[in-house]
Each structure stands twice: as C-alpha cells, then as structure tokens.
C-alpha positions, -999 to +999 in steps of 0.1 A: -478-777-473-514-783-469-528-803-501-548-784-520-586-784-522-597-780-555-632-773-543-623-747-517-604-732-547-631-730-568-656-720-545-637-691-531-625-683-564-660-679-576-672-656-540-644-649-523-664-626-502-685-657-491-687-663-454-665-694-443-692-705-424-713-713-452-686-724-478-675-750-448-714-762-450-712-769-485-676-787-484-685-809-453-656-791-436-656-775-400-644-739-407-616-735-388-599-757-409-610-737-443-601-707-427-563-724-417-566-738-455-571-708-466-539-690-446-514-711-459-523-710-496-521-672-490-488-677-475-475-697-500-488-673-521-513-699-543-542-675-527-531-641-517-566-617-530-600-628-530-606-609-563-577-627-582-581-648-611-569-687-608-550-707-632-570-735-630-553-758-656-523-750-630-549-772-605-553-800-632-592-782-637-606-768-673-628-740-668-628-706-690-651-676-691-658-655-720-659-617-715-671-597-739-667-552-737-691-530-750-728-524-752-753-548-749-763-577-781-798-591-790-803-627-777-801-639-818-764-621-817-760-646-783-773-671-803-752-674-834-719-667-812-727-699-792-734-720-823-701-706-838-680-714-808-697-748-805-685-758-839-648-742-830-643-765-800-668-798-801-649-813-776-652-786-750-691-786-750-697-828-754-714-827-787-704-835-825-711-812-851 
C-alpha cells in the first residue's frame, strides 16, 4: 500500500474534478505519481468517487461542515448561529468564552 497523502486527500476531496496537473503543482508532486496515488486508494477502496464524502478523523484530521436546508437567512440570523455555536465548542474555534 502506498502511504497516504493527507493533502492529496483533502485537496481532491474538496475538487475532485480538479485537473491532476494543477493539484500536482500545488503538492510539489510530478503527476504521474498523484494520478498512480490516486489508483491505488481507489483500489483499495479509501478513494473510489470523486463526489464522496471522507472520514477525515479516519485520516487523524478534524474538519466538519455545517449544512443547513431551506430558504435563505439574514446575515443577523448568520450571526447569532455563529456566536451560539462558538460558545457550544470553544475549543473547536481557539477562543474562550
């Protein structure tokens, strides 16, 4: 198995329709090693559609999105539901409160 590269993850995770040409600029990498990276996590099935969603605590990383359904809210709505969700987690965002 090829070790994993947590970058590569992360950057095809977040564009997986990203030309390997230009992800292997950004990594320092030459690209047909990305692109031979990139085969055996899909054969080992770590990578196997560019559209899938990664465990990353699986991959030792911390990284979560918030999505939110329905219509749109005002930026005061945005507002108060990233103060409340700063004072839930203090330790996620690197600030007391």
């Amino acid at each position: 198995m090829v070790g994993i590269n947590s970058d590569l993850l992360y950057l095809y995770s977040e564009n997986g329709r990203a030309k390997i040409k230009d992800v292997a600029f950004l990594l320092k990498k030459s690209p047909q090693r990305l692109k031979y990276m990139l085969k055996v996590m899909d054969r080992e099935g770590i990578v196997y559609n560019p559209h899938c969603i990664f465990d990353y605590s699986y991959f030792g990383l911390i990284l979560f999105r918030v999505y939110f359904k329905g219509g749109y809210i005002s930026e005061h709505d945005k507002i108060e539901i990233i103060r409340k969700l700063s004072h839930l987690s203090p330790l996620l965002f690197g600030k007391k409160s």
